[in-house]
N, C-alpha and C positions, 0 to 999 in steps of 0.2 A: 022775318024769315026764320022759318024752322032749321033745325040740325040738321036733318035729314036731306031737307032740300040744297046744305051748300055743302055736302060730300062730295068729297072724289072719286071718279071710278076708277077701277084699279088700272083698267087697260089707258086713260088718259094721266096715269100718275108714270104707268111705264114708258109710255111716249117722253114726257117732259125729261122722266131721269136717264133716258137716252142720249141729251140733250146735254149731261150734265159730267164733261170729262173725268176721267179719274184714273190714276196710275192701277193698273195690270201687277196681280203680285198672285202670287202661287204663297199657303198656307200650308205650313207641314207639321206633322205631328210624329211622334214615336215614343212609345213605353208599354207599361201591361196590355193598355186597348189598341195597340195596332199600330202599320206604319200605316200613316194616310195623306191626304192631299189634298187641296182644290184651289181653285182660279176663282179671286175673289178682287169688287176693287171699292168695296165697301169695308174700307179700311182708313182710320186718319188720328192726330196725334192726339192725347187727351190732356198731358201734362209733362213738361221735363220735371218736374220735382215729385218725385220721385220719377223717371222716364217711363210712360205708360203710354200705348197706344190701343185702340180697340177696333177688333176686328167680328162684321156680321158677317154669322154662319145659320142657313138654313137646318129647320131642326132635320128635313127630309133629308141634308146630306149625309150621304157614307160616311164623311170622315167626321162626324156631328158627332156621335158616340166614343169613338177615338179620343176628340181633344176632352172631353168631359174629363175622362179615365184618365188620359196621361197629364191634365195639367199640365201642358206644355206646347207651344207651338213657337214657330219660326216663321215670322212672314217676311216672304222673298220678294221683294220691289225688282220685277223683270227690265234687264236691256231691251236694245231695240231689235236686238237680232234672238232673242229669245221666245217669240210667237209659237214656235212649236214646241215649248216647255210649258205654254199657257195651254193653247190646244188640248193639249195630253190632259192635264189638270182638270181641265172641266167638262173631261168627256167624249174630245173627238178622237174615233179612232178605236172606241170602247174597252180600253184600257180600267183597270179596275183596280183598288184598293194599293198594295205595293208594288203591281205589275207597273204602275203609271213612274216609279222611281228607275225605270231602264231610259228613262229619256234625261237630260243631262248629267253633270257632275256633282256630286253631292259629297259633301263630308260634313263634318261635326263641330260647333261651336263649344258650350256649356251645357246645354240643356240635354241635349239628347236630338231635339226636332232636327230633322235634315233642314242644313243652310244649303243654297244651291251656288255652286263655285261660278263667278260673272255675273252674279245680279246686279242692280246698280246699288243695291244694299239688302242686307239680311239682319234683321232684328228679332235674336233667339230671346224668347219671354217664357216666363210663367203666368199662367194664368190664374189671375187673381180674383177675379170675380166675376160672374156670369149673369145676365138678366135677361130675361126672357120678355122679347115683343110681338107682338102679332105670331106670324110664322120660322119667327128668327129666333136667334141667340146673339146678342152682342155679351161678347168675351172682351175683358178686357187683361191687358199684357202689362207685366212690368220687364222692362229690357233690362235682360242679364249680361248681353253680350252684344255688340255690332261688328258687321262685315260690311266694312266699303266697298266697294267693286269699284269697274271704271265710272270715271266721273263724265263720261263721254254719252250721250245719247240714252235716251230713256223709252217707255211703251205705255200708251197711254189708251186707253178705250173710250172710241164717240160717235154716237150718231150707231151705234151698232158695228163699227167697225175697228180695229187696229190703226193706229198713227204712229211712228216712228218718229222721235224727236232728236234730230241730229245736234242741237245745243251741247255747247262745254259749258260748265259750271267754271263760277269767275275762279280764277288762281290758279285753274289746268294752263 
């Protein structure tokens, strides 16, 4: 069998990764290149030692140029009552650039990047190094600072749609 012949197409790679749950997190950025934002759930841990996790960004997003410039982001692990902070982020409603930060609470960790107040956690990073795949950027974060939020119910994206997970984490 040829290479060619055991490719995947992309529309049957997007089916499967439809398939393929993943926590809901809003991406924030702030400094010389702008305050910016998006709804991402191609995001997961790389290493506690040094704490690093990495997050993929299309190079076509808005806020693609942002995080390069500021070396900085913040990514917001959404609750379960948080869907229309996701929303906003990735578009619906056509909110643009730092118009998209009138929609929840936001204050300030270490870094600069807007932490959003109620996530189920916010890990303010610098970004430390970037590689370029296909159509993406995976960034990857060293964690300067964490925000626990509640420990109560999380937001999870599957099948194309929102799931609210009403689970406590053991010791609540």
């Amino acid at each position: 069998m040829d290479e060619a012949s055991t490719m995947v197409s992309r529309d049957a790679y997007r089916e499967a990764m439809a398939r393929l749950g993943a926590a809901v997190n809003v991406i924030t950025t702030d400094g010389p290149g702008g305050r910016r934002g998006f709804t991402a759930s191609a995001v997961c841990s790389v290493t506690d030692d040094p704490p690093t996790l990495l997050v993929c960004c299309n190079r076509g997003n808005d806020s693609h140029a942002a995080l390069l410039v500021n070396r900085v982001m913040c990514v917001n692990t959404l609750a379960a009552g948080q869907i229309d902070v996701s929303d906003v982020f990735a578009g619906v409603g056509g909110r643009e650039g730092s118009a998209r930060f009138d929609v929840g609470d936001w204050f300030l960790l270490v870094t600069g990047a807007p932490a959003l107040r109620g996530a189920a956690v916010s890990f303010d990073c610098r970004i430390t190094e970037v590689t370029e795949i296909g159509t993406h950027s995976v960034l990857f974060g060293e964690v300067a600072a964490l925000e626990q939020g509640s420990r109560r119910g999380g937001l999870i994206y599957f099948g194309r749609a929102y799931h609210r997970l009403s689970h406590t984490l053991a010791g609540e």
